[in-house]
N, C-alpha and C positions, 0 to 999 in steps of 0.2 A: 568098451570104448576103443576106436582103433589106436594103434599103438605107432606114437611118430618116430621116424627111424631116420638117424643122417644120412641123405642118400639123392642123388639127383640123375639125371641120362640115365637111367634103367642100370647104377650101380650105386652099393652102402658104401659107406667109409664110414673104417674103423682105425683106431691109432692119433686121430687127429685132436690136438688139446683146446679145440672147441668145435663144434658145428653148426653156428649161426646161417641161416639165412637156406639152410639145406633139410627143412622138413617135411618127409611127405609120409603118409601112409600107405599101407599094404604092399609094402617093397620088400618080404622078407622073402620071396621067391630070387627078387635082383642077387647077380653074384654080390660079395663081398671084396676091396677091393683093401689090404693092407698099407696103412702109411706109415713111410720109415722115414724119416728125418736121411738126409744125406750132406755131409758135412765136408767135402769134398772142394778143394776153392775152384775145380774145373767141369763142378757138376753141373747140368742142365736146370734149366729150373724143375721140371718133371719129367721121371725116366721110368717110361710103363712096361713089366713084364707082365704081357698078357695072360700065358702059359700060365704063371705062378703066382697070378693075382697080386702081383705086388705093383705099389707107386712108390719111388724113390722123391723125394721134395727135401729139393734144395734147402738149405737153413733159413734162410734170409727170406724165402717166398711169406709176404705174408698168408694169412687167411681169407682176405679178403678179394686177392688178386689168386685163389685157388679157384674159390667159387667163380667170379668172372674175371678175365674170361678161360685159364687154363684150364679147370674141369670140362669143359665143354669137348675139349680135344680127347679127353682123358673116355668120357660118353661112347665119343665118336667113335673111338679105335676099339673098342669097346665092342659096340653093336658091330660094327663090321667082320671081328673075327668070330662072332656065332651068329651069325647070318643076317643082321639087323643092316640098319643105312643110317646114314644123317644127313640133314640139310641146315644151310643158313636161316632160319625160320623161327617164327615164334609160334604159338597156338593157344586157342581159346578153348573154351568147352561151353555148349551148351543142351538143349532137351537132347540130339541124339550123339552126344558124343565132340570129338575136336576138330576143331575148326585150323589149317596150319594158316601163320600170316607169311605172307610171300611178299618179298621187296629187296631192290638192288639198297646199298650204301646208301643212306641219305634218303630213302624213302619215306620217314619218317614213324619206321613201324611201329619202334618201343614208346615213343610218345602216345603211338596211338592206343598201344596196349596199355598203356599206365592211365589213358582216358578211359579205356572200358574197366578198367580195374576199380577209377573214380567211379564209377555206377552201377558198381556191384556183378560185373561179370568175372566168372572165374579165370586166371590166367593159368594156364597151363605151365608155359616156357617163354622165357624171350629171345634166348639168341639159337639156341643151337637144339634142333626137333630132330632125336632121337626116336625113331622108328622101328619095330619090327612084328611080325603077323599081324598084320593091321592095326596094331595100339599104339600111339603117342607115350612116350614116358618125362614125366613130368619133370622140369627143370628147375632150378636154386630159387629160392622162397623171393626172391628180388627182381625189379629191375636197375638198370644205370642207366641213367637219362642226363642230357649233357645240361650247361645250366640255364639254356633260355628257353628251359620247362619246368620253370619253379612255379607254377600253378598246382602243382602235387605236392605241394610242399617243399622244405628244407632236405629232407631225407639224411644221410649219412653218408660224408664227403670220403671217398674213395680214391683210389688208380690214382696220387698224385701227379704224375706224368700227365696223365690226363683226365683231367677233373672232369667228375661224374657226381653226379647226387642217385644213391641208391636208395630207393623206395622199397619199402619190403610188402609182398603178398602172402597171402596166409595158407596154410600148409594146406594142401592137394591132396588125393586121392594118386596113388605111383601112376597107376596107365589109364589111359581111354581112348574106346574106337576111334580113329579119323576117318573122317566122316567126309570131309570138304578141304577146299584150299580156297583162300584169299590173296588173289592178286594186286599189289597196292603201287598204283600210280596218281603223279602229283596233276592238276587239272587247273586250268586258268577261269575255268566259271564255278558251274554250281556241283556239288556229289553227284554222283550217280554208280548204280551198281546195275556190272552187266552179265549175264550169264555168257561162259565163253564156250563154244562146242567144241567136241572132242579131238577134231583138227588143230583146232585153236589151242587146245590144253597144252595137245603133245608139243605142240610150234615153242611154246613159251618155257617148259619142261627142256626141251632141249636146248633151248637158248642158257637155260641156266645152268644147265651139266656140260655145255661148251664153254661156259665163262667160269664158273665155279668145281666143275668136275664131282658136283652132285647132283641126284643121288649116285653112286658111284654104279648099282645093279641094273641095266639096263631095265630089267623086267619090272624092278621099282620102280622105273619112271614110269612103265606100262599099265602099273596099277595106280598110281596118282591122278593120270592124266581120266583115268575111267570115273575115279569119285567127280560129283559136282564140282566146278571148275568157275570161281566169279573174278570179276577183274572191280577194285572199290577205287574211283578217280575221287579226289578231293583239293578244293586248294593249297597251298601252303600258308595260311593260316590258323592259329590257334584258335579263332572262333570258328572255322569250319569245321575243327574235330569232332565238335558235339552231335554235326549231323553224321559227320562218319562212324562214328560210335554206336549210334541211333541207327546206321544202317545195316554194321556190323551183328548190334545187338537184335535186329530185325530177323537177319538169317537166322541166326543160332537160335530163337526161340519162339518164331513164329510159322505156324504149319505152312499159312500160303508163301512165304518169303523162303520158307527151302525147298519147295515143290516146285518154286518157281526155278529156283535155283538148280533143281536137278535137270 
């Protein structure tokens, strides 16, 4: 049986006096990433030496504000100094590998992922898709979804600052090929899924590494923009999720819906 190991963005932690919501398998290749308590009244909340594999964490940070959204930064700095990238994104997986979801603020992604996660699609990551030689590395066992998506339930009330109900997903597999990108815009009529050409990739690639300054690797947005490239409009409604979901779950695991898509 594979063996679950605390660990998320393509790194373990170790030292921490619990690891909820952070299980995946076959990450014993991931560095190892040591956490020290730092009891300091002028310490940061997290202070990463990359060099020496160490995370310094403030006293007071709970555990639950490690996993999101702090670890994600912690991923990020992470892949970038042995050659990986990261993006704002979340990712799916399905028959050939991950799917990343693409959306500004307010796009509604992680609702949408918390709908495909309602119908039994694996969720990869929600906020922050850590990349390197073409694999996805799997992110925190969770999502945070704000509360007028209590249709997934109650979940586990988090980030008092700003209330979130945390929904938990079930442990993952560490990496999987990506494979595609999901582009997700909000639409005043009906769904639709569009295949975008490689023009069109690069357009939208760069629009988000001029607004967000990711991926940081020029040559990583080179090879994003070449994998299938779809744009998923939906309205802003909660009954239209089911068809976004349905169209979502169409790519990932239907042979004519990703053919199409290439």
């Amino acid at each position: 049986m594979p063996v679950k190991m605390a660990g998320a963005y393509g790194v373990r932690l170790s030292g921490l006096a619990e690891s909820t919501w952070l299980g995946v398998t076959g990450a014993s290749h991931w560095p190892e990433i040591a956490c020290v308590p730092d009891d300091r009244p002028e310490a940061p909340e997290t202070s990463l030496d990359v060099d020496a594999l160490e995370l310094r964490l403030r006293v007071d940070v709970a555990h639950s504000e490690l996993v999101h959204p702090l670890l994600g930064r912690v991923g990020s700095q992470v892949a970038l100094a042995q050659g990986g990238d990261a993006m704002h994104a979340g990712a799916v997986t399905g028959s050939d590998g991950a799917w990343a979801v693409i959306g500004p603020k307010g796009a509604g992604k992680s609702t949408l992922l918390a709908g495909l996660n309602d119908i039994g699609v694996p969720v990869l990551t929600d906020d922050v898709l850590v990349f390197r030689d073409g694999a996805v590395m799997a992110g925190p066992r969770c999502i945070d979804l704000r509360p007028d998506a209590m249709r997934f339930g109650l979940g586990v009330a988090v980030r008092p600052s700003d209330p979130r109900n945390r929904v938990a997903l079930a442990p993952i597999a560490a990496e999987h090929p990506l494979v595609g990108l999901i582009h997700l815009e909000w639409s005043s009529a009906e769904t639709t899924l569009e295949r975008l050409d490689h023009r069109e990739a690069i357009k939208r690639l760069l629009e988000l590494r001029s607004d967000k300054g990711y991926p940081r690797d020029p040559h990583a947005l080179l090879d994003l923009a070449t994998l299938p490239n779809v744009v998923l409009r939906h309205p802003r409604t909660m009954n239209a999720l089911e068809d976004a979901a349905a169209e979502v779950e169409r790519v990932l695991f239907d042979s004519g819906a990703r053919l199409y898509a290439r």
